[in-house]
LUMZA-382964 format. One record per atom (N, C-alpha, C): x, y, z; atom name. Coordinates in Angstrom, 2 decimals. Atoms other than C-alpha are relative to their C-alpha. Layout:
# LUMZA-382964
KENU      xx      yy      zz at
KENU       X       Y       Z CA
...
# end
This chain:
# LUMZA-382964
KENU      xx      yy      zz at
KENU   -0.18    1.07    0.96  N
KENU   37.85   28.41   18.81 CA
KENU   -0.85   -1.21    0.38  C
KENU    1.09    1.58   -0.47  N
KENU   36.30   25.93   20.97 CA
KENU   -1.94    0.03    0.15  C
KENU    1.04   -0.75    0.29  N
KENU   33.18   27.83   20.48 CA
KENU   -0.70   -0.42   -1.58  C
KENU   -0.07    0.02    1.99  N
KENU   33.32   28.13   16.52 CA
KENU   -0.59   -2.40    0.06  C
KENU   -0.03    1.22    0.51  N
KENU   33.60   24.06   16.62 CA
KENU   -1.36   -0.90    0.57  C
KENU    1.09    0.12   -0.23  N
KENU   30.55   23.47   18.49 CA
KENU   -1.00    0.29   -0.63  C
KENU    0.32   -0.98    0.97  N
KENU   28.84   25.88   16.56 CA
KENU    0.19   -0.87   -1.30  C
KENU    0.19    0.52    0.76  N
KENU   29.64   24.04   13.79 CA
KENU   -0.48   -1.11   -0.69  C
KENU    0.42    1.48   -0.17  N
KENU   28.84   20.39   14.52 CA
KENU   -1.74    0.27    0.00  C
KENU    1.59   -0.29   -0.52  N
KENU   25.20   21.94   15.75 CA
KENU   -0.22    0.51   -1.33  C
KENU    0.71   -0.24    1.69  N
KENU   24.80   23.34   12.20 CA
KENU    0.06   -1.18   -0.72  C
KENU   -0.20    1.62    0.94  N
KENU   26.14   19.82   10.56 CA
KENU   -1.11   -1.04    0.49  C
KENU    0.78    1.15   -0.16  N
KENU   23.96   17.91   12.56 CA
KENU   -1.74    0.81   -0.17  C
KENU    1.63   -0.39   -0.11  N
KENU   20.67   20.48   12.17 CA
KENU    0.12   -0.25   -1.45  C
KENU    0.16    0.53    1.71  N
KENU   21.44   19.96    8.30 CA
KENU   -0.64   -1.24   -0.49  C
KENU   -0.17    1.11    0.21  N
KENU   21.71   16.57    8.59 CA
KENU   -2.03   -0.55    0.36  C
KENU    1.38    0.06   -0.25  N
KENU   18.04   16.55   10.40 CA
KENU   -0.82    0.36   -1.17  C
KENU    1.05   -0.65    0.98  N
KENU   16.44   18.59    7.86 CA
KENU    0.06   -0.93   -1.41  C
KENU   -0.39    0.47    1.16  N
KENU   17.78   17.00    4.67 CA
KENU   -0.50   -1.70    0.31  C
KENU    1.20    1.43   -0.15  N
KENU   16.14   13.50    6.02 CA
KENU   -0.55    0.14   -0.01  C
KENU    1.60   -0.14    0.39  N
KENU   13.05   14.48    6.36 CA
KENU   -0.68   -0.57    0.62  C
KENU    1.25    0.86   -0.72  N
KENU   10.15   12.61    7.69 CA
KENU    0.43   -0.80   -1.40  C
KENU   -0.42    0.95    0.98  N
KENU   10.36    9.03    6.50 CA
KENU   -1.97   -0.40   -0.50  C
KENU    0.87    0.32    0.56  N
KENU    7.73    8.09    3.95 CA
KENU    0.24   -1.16   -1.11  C
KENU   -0.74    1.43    0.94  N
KENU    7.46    4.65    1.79 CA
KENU    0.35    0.55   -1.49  C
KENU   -0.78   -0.36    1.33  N
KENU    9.19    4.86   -1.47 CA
KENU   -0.79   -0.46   -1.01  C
KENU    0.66    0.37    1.51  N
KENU    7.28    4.52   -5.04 CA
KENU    1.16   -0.69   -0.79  C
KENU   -0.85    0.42    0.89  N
KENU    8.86    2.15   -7.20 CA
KENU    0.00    0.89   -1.38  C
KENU    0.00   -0.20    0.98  N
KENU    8.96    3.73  -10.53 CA
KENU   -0.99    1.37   -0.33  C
KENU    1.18   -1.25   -0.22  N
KENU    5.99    6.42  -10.13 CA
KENU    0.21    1.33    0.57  C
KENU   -0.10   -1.30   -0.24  N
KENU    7.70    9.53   -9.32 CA
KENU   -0.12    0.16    1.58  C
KENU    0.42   -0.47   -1.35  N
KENU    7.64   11.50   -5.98 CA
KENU   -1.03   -0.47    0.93  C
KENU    0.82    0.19   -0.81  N
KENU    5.22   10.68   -3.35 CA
KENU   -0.31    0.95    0.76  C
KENU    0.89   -0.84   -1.17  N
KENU    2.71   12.57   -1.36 CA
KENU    0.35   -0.80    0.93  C
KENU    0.30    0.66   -1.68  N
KENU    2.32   12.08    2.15 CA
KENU   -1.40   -0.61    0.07  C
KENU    1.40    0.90   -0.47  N
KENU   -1.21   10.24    2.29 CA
KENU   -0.16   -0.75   -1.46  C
KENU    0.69    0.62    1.47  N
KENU   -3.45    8.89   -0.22 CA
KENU   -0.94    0.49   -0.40  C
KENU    0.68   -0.48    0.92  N
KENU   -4.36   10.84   -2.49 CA
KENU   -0.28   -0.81   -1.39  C
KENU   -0.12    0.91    1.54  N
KENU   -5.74    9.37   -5.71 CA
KENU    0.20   -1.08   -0.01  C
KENU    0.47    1.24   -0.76  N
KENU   -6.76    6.24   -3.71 CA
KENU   -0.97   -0.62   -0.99  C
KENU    1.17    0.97    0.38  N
KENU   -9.92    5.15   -5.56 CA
KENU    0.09   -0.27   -1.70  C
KENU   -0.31    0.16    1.68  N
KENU   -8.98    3.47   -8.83 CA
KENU    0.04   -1.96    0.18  C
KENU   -1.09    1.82   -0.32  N
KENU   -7.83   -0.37   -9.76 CA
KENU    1.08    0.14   -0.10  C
KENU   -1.24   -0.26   -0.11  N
KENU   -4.87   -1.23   -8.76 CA
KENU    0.40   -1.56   -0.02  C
KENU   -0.73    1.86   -0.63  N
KENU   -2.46   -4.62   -9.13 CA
KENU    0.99    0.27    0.22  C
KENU   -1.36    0.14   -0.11  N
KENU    0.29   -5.64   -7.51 CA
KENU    0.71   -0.34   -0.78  C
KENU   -1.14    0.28    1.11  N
KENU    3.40   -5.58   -9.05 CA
KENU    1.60   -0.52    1.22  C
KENU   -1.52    0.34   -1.26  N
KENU    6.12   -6.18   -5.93 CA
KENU   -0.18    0.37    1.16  C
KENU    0.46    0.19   -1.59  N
KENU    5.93   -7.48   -2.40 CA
KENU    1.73    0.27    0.29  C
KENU   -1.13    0.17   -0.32  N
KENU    9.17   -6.51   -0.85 CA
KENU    1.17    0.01   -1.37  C
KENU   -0.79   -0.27    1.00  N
KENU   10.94   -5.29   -4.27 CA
KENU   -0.05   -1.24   -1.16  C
KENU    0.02    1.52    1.28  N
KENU   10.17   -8.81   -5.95 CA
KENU   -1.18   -0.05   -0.41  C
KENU    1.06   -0.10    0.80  N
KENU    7.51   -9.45   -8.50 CA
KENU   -0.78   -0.92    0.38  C
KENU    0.87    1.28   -0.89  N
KENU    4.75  -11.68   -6.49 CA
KENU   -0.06   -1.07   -1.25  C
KENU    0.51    1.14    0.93  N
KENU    4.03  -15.16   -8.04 CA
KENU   -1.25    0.01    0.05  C
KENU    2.11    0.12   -0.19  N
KENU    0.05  -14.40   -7.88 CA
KENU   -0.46    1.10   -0.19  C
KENU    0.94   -1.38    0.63  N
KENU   -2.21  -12.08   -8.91 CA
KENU   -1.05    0.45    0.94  C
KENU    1.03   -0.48   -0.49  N
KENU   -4.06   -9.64   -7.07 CA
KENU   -0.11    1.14   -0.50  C
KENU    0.89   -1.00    0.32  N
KENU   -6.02   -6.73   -7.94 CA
KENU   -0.72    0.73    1.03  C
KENU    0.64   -0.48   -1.11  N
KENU   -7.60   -4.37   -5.63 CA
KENU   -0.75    1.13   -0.68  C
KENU    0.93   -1.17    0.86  N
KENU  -10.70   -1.83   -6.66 CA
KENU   -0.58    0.34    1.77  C
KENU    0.36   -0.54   -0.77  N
KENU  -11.01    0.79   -4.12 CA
KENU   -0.93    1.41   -0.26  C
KENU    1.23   -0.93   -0.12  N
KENU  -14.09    3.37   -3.91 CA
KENU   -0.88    0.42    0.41  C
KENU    1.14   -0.43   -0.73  N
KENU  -16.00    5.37   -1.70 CA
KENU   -0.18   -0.67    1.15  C
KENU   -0.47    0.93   -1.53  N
KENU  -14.59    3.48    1.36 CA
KENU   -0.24   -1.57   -0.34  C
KENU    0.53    1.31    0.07  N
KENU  -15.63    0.42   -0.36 CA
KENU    1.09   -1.08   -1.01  C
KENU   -1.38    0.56    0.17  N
KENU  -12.74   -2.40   -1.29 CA
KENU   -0.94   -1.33   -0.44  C
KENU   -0.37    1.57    0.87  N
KENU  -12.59   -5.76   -3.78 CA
KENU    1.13   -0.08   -0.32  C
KENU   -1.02    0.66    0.22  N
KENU   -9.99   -7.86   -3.68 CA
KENU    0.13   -0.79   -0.88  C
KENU   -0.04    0.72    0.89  N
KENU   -9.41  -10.23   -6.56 CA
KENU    1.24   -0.78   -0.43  C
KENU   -1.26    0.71   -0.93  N
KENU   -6.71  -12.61   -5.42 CA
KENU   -0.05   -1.50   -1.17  C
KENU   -0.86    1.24    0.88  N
KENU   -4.87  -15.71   -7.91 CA
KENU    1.11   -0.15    0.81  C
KENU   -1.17    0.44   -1.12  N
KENU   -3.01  -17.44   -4.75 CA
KENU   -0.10   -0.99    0.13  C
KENU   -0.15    1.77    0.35  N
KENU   -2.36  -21.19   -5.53 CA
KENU   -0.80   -0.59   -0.09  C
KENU    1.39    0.99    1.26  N
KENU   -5.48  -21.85   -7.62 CA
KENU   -0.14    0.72   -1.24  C
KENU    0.14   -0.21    1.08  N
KENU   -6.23  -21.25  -10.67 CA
KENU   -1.04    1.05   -0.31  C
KENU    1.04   -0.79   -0.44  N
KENU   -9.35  -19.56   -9.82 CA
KENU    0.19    1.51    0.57  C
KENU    0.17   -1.16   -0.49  N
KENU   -9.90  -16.09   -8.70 CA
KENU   -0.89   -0.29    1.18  C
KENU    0.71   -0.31   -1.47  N
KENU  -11.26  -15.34   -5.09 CA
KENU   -0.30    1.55   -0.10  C
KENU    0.15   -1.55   -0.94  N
KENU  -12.74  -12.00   -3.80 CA
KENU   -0.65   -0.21    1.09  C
KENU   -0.09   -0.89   -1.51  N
KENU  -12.90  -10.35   -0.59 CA
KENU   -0.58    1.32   -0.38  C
KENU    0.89   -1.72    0.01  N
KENU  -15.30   -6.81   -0.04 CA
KENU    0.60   -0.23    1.33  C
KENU   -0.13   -0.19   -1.45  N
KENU  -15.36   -5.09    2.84 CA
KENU   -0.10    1.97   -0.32  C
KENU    0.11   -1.55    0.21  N
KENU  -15.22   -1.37    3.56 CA
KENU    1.41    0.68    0.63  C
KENU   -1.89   -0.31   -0.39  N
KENU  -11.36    0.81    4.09 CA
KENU   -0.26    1.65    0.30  C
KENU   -0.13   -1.31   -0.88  N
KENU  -10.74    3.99    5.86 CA
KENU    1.34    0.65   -0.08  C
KENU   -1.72   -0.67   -0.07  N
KENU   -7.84    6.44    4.92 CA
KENU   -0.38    0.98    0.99  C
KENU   -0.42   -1.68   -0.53  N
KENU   -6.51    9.04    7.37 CA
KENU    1.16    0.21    0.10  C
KENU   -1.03   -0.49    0.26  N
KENU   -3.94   10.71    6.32 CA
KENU    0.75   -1.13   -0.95  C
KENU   -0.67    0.76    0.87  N
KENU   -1.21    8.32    5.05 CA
KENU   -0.17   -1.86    0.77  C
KENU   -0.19    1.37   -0.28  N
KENU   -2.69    5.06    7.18 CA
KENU   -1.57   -0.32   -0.74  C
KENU    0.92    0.33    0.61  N
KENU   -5.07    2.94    5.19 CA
KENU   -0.26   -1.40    1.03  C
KENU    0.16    0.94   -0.55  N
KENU   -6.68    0.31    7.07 CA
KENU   -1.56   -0.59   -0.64  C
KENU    1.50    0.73    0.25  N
KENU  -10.22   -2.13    6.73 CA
KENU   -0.85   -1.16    0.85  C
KENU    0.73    1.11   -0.84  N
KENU  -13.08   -4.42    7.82 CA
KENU   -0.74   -1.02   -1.55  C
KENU    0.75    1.25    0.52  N
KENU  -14.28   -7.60    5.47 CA
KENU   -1.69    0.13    0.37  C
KENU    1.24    0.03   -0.11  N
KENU  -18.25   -7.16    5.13 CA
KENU   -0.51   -1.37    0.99  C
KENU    0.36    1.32   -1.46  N
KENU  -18.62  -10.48    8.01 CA
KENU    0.37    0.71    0.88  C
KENU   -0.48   -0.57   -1.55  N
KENU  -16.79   -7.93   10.45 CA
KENU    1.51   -0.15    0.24  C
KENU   -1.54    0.18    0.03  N
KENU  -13.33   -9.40   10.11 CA
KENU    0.91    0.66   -0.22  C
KENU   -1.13   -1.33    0.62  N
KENU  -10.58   -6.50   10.03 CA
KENU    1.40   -0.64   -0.08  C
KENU   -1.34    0.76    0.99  N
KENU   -7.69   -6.90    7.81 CA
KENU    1.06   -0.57    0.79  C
KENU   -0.89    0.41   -0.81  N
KENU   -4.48   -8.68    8.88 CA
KENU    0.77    1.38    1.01  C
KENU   -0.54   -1.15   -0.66  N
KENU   -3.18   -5.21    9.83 CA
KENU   -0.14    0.93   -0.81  C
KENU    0.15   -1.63    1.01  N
KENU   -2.98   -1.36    8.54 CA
KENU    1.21   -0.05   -0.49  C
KENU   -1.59    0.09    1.11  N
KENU   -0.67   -0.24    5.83 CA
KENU   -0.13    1.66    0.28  C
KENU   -1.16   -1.49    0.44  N
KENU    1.29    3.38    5.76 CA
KENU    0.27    0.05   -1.48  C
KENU   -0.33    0.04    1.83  N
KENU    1.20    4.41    1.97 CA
KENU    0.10    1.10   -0.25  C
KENU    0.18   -1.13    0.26  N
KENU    1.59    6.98   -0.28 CA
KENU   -0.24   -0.10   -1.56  C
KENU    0.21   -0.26    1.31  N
KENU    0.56    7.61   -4.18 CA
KENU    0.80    1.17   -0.76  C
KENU   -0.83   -1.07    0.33  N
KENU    3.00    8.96   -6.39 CA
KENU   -0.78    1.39   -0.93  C
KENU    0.37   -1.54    0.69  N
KENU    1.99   12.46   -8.07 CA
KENU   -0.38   -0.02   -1.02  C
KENU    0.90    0.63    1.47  N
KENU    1.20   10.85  -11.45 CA
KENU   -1.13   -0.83    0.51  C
KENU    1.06    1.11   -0.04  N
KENU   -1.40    8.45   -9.65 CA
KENU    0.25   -0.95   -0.10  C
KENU   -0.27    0.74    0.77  N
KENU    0.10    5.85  -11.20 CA
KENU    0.49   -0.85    0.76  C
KENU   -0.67    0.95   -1.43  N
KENU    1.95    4.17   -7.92 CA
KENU   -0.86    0.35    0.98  C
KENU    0.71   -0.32   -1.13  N
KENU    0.70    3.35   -5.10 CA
KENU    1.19   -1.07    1.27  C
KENU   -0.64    0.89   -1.19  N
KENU    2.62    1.90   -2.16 CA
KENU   -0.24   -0.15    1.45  C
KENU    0.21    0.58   -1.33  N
KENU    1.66    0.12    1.27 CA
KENU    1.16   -0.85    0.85  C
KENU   -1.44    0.52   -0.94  N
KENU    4.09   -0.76    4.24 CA
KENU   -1.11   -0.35    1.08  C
KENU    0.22    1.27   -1.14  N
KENU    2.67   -3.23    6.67 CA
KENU    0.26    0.91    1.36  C
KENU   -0.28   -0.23   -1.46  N
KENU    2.42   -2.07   10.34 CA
KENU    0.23   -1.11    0.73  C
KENU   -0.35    1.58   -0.59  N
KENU    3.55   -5.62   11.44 CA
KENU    1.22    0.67    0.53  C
KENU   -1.14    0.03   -0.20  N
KENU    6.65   -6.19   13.44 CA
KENU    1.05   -0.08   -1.01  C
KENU   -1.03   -0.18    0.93  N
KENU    8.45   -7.06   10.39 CA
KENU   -0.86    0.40   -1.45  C
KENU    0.53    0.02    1.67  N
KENU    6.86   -5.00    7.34 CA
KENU    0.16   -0.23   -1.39  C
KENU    0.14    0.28    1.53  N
KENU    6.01   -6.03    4.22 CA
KENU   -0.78    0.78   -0.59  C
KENU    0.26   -1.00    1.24  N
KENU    6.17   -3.26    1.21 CA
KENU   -0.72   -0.62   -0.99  C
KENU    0.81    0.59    0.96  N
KENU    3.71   -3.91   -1.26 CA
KENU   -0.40    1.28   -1.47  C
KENU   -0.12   -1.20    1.21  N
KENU    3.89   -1.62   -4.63 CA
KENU   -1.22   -0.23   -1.09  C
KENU    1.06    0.65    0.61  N
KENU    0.65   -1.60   -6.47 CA
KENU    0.15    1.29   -0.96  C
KENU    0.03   -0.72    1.03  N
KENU    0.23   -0.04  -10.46 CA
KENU   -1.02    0.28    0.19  C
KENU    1.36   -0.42    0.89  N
KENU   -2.95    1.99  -11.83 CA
KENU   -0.32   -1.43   -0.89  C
KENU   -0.03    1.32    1.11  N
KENU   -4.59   -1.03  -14.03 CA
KENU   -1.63    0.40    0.11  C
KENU    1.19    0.54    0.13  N
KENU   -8.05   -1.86  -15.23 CA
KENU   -0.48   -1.45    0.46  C
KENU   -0.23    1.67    0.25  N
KENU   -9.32   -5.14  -14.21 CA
KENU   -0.67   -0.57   -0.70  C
KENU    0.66    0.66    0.66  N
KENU  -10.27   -7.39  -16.34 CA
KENU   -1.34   -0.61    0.20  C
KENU    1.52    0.25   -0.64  N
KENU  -13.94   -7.93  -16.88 CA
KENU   -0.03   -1.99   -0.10  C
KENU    0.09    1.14   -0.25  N
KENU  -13.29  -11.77  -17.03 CA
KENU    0.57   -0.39    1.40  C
KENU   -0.14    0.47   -1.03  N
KENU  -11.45  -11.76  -13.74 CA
KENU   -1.03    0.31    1.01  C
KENU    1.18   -0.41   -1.15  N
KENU  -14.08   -9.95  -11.92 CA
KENU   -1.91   -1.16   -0.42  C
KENU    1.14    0.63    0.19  N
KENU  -16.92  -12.45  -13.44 CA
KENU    0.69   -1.64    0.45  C
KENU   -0.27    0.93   -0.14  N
KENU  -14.92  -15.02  -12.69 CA
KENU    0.41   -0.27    1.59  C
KENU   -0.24    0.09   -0.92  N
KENU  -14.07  -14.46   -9.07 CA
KENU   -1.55   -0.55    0.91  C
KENU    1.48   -0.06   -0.89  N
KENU  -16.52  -15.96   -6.20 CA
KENU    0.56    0.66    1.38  C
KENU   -0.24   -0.10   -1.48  N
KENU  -16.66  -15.04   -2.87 CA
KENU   -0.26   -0.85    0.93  C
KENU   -0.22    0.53   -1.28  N
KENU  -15.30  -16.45   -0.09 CA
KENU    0.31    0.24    1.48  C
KENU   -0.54   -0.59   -1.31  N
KENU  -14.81  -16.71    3.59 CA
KENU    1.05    0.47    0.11  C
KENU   -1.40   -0.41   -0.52  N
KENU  -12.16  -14.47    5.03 CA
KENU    0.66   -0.52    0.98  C
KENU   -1.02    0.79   -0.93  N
KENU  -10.92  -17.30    7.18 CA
KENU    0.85   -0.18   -1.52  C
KENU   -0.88    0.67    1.33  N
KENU   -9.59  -18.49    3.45 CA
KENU    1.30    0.96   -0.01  C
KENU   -1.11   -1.18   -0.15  N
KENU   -7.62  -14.81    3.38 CA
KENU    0.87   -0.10    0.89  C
KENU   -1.01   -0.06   -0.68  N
KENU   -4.44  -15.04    4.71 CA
KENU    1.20    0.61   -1.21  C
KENU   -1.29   -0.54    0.73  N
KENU   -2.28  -12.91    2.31 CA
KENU    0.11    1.59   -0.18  C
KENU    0.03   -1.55   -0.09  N
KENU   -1.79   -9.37    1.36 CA
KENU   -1.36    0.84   -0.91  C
KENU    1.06   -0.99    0.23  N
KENU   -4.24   -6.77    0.44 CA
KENU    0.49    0.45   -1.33  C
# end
């Protein structure tokens, strides 16, 4: 009997293993998620830093390792940021064309429609960042200049 109950706990808890899974970030609204990033090179805007809807506008156009940012963060104006980004597997990271690499790498995954995309911060305390499929507007991209990436201090 005292057998059987061991035996049984060791099946409850190998269940319990399996049925978690490997942890991967969550798609808001976009269906399932892969494990990496697939279906990476598109535009994309944020839509929610940490489950809330940012007060600012960014945009991100990724392609062929090559990244624009297009950032509305307490001006009125548009900013961009280039640079060049490197997926492997499910970590996306980058370098700013001056040499400057990003505040840190993100852990993401793209949901199965394409259509989500989500980044988790490798910081001590991460910050989730949920970005849609979008076009960007050809007035924000004529309207953005470029600036130094000392100015950058926000999310990707």
């Amino acid at each position: 009997m005292k057998n059987f109950k061991i035996w049984s706990m060791a099946v409850v808890l190998l269940m319990s293993v399996v049925a978690c899974g490997p942890d991967t970030p969550s798609t808001s609204g976009g269906g399932n998620s892969v494990p990496d990033l697939e279906n990476i090179e598109k535009d994309w805007k944020l839509v929610s830093v940490n489950g809330v809807e940012p007060e600012f506008t960014v945009y991100l156009w990724l392609f062929d390792g090559l990244f624009s940012i297009y950032q509305q963060v307490y001006t009125l104006d548009y900013v961009m940021y280039d640079g060049d980004y490197t997926v492997s597997g499910n970590k996306l990271s980058g370098v700013y064309h001056d040499g400057t690499p990003w505040k840190c790498n993100y852990i993401g995954s793209v949901s199965e429609d394409g259509n989500t995309m989500t980044l988790v911060s490798d910081q001590l305390n991460p910050v989730t960042c949920v970005y849609e499929a979008c076009v960007i507007p050809d007035d924000v991209i004529e309207e953005a200049s470029t600036r130094s990436t000392e100015l950058f201090d926000y999310f990707l």
